[in-house]
Phi, psi and omega in degrees: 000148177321111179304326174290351175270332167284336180265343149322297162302350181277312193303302240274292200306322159277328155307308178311326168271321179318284177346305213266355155294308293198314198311160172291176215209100188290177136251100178254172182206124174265091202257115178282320179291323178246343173324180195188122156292323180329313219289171167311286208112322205279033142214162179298306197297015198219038186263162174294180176221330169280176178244351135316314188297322178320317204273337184278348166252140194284124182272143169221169243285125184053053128284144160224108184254120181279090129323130179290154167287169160074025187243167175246146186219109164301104163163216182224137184257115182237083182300131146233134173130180186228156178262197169207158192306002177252322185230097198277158146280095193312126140224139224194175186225171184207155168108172150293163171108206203258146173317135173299113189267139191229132205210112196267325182065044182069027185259344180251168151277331178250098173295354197195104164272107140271166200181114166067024202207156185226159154082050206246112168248136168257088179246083186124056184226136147298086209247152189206159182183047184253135171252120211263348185278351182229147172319297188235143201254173166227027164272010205045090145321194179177151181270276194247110193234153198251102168286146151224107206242082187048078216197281168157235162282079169298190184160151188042097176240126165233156172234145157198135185034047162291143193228093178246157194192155157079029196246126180287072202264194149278178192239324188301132169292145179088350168295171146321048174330141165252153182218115217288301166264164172212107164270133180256110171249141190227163166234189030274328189298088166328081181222159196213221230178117170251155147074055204248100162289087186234110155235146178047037146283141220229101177245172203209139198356122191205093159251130022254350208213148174290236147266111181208206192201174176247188205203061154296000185218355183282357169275153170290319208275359173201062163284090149206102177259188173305177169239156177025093184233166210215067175308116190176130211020084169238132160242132188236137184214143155046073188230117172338292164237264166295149158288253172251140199224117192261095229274081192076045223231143197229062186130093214212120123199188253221076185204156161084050174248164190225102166268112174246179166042081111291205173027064191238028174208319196282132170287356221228177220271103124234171196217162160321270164231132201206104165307161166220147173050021220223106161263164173070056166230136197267152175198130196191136170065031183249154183236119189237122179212185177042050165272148210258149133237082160292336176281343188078041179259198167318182141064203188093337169296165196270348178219183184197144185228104162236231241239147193066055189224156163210166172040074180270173148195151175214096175244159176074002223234150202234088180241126153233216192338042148303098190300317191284345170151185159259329173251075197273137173231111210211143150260175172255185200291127172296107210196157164332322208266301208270129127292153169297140172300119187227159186047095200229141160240151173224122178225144149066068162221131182266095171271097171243137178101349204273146178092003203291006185264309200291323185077061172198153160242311170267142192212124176279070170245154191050202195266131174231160180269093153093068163240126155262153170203128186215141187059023166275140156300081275185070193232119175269095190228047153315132155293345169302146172277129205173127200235124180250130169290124171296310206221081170275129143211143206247141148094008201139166187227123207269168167245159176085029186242135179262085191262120182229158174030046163258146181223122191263117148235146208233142189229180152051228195278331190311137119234155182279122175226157166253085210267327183323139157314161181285336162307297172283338148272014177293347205238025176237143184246110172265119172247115201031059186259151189246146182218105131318148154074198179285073172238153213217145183081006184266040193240003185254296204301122190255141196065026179313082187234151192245133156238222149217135196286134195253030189271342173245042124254011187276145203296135185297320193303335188275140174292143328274012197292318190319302215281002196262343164277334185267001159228066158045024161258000000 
C-alpha cells in the first residue's frame, strides 16, 4: 500500500476516534410514575416510562440512561447496542430514595438480559425475580445475567451496587438453577466474555447459586475461556447454595467479599467460593462464614480449588464457623476434556471454628497435584466433645502436599485428629508446623517436623490477623 495512503488512513482513523471519544453523550431519563413514552426521554421533566420503550432503542457509545429512584417496574430490562471502551453505555439511576426496582416476578427468566453487547455498565439498581405462586421456579431464574451467544468475544461488563434479592430457583444441583449474577457462553460459534466487573454488590436469599457462570468452553478439547474477572466487596447472605463459583475463567480475582449462610437450603455438594475450570486465580481478604451442612453430606466448606483448575492461591481470607470445613481440594474425572488440579497455594488464612458439623477441616479428594498450604491459622475452642478430621483423603491419594509454618490449635472440648493411613499420608510433607490443644494422631504424619508458627506476629491491624483478638488468641 501507498505510504502517504496509510498515513492518510492512519490520521483519517485517529480523528474518528477522537469524534466518537469527544461526540456529546445523550442522557435519557425514566419514570415509571410521571414518565410519557410519547416523550424525548432526554430531561426528567420529558422521561419515558416504560422498560419497553427502554428495550426498544439501540443504544450508542456514552448514552446514559437514568431510572428514577423510589420508582418501581415489573418486567425485564434488555439493553441493546455496545459502548466502546472510552464511552461505555451507562444505566444508572437519579434522583433521591430508594434504588430504582426492577422486579421481574417469575415472569422473565432474566430480570436483566445483556446478550451480545460490549461495554455495558449497570449501577444502582434493585432487580427481585421471586415468583410467589411457587416454591421453586424450575425455569433457572436469574437477577442479571451476560449472554455471549455465537458471537465470539463480548468485553467490559461492570455491575456494580446492585441489591438483588429474593429469587426463588431451584437448589438441586444441575436443575435449572437459579442465580442471582450469572455469566453465560453458548455456541456454536466459540464464545466468552473479557473483562467482566461485578463489584459492592448486595445479594439477599438467592437460590441456588450467589454469583457464577457456566462452563460451555471451559473443556481442554475446546478451550476458550473467559478472561479477566473481577469480584469485589460483595455481601452475599442467606444463598442456597454456592456463593461465588469462579466458573471458566482464565484470570479471576476474587477479594474484600463478605459471605454468610450459604449453602442453607441445597441438599447437594456447595461451597462459600470456589474455582471450577478455571486458571490463574486469586481469592484474598474475603471473609466467609456459617456455611451450612446440616445433613453431613459433602462440601460446606468456606473455600474449594476443584476439578480442572490450575495456579489458584487463596490467601488472607478470614473463615470461620463453616460446618462443613475449611478446605476442599478435588480434581474431576481425568481426561481429555478435565485435567488435574495443580499447583494450588493456601496461604495467610485464619480458619476459626470450622468443620464442627461435618467434622474435617481439610478434605483432599481423588488425585490432585502440587498444593502447598503455609502460614495459616487453624483455630478451635469449641466446647462440643467432639473429634474433627485435620486431614481428610478420600477417593484417590493426592500428590505433593506441603503444610509448612502452620499452626493447629484445638482448646477446650474439640480435638483435633489424624486418622488416616500412612498411606493416604505419604504424599504430605510436614514442615514446621506447630500443634496446640487437643490434637491426636500426629504420630501417623510421616516426615514430620514442628515449630512456630510466625503467623501471631504479623501486625494485628492487617486482614485477617485484625480478627485474632477477638477470639481470645
Amino acid at each position: 500500500m501507498n505510504k502517504s495512503i496509510s498515513a492518510g488512513l492512519l490520521v483519517l482513523g485517529m480523528l474518528c476516534l477522537s469524534a466518537n471519544q469527544l461526540r456529546a453523550q445523550n442522557k435519557y431519563y425514566v419514570d415509571n410514575g410521571l414518565g410519557n413514552d410519547a416523550w424525548s426521554g432526554t430531561s426528567e421533566k420529558q422521561a419515558w416510562k416504560s422498560l419497553d420503550k427502554v428495550n426498544s432503542v439501540v443504544f450508542k457509545a456514552g448514552d446514559q440512561i437514568y431510572f428514577k429512584r423510589g420508582g418501581q417496574w415489573t418486567g425485564q430490562l434488555l439493553p441493546s447496542g455496545s459502548g466502546t471502551k472510552e464511552n461505555p453505555i451507562l444505566f444508572s439511576a437519579y434522583g433521591k430514595g430508594n434504588l430504582p426496582a426492577i422486579s421481574a416476578q417469575g415472569k422473565f427468566k432474566d430480570v436483566v438480559l445483556i446478550k451480545n453487547s460490549s461495554n455495558i455498565a449497570l449501577e444502582y439498581f434493585d432487580l427481585s425475580n421471586k415468583d410467589s405462586l411457587v416454591n421453586e421456579q424450575k425455569t433457572g431464574p436469574v437477577g442479571v445475567r451476560i449472554l455471549s451467544e455465537n458471537i465470539g468475544t463480548i468485553s467490559n461488563i461492570r455491575l456494580s451496587n446492585l441489591y438483588i434479592h429474593d429469587i426463588n430457583g431451584d437448589n438441586k444441583k444441575g436443575s435449572n438453577e437459579g442465580n442471582g449474577i450469572f455469566w453465560d457462553c453458548q455456541g456454536p460459534k466459540p464464545s466468552n466474555i473479557e473483562n467482566l466487573l461485578i463489584e459492592n454488590c448486595r445479594l439477599l436469599r438467592v437460590d441456588r447459586n450467589g454469583i457464577r457462570g457456566n462452563g460451555t468452553f471451559g473443556f481442554r478439547t475446546n478451550w476458550f475461556p473467559n478472561k479477566n474477572l473481577v469480584i469485589r466487596g460483595c455481601t452475599l447472605e442467606d444463598i442456597g447454595g454456592d456463593g461465588i463459583v469462579i466458573k471458566a475463567f482464565d484470570g479471576s480475582l476474587v477479594e474484600h467479599n463478605k459471605l454468610f449462610y450459604t449453602r442453607t437450603r441445597a441438599k447437594d455438594n456447595a461451597v462459600g467460593i470456589w474455582p471450577h475450570s478455571s486458571d490463574n486465580t486469586l481469592i484474598q481478604f474475603n471473609e466467609v462464614a456459617f456455611t451450612k451442612n446440616i445433613n453431613f453430606a459433602n462440601d460446606g466448606q468456606s473455600f474449594d480449588i476443584d476439578g480442572n483448575c490450575s495456579n489458584t492461591i487463596i490467601q488472607n481470607n478470614y473463615s470461620h464457623d463453616n460446618e462443613g470445613g475449611f478446605m476442599l481440594v478435588i480434581s474431576d474425572a481425568i481426561n481429555e476434556k478435565s485435567k488435574m488440579t495443580t499447583n494450588s497455594i493456601i496461604r495467610n488464612n485464619l480458619s476459626i471454628n470450622d468443620g464442627n458439623n461435618r467434622r474435617r477441616l481439610f478434605n483432599f479428594a481423588l488425585v490432585t497435584d502440587s498444593t502447598q498450604v503455609y502460614g495459616n491459622v487453624f483455630y478451635n475452642n469449641s466446647k462440643d466433645p467432639k473429634k474433627i478430621e485435620l486431614l481428610d483423603i478420600e477417593h484417590g491419594i493426592a500428590k505433593n502436599i506441603v503444610f509448612e509454618n502452620n499452626e493447629f490449635d484445638y482448646r477446650n472440648g474439640t480435638r483435633g485428629v489424624f486418622t488416616k493411613s500412612a498411606k493416604q499420608y505419604e504424599a504430605v510433607r510436614w514442615i514446621g508446623n506447630s500443634f496446640k490443644g487437643n490434637i491426636e494422631g500426629r504420630e501417623r504424619l510421616l516426615g514430620k517436623s514442628e515449630g512456630k508458627n510466625e503467623g501471631l506476629k504479623k501486625n494485628r491491624k492487617e486482614f485477617p490477623w485484625k480478627f485474632l483478638k477477638e477470639n481470645g488468641l
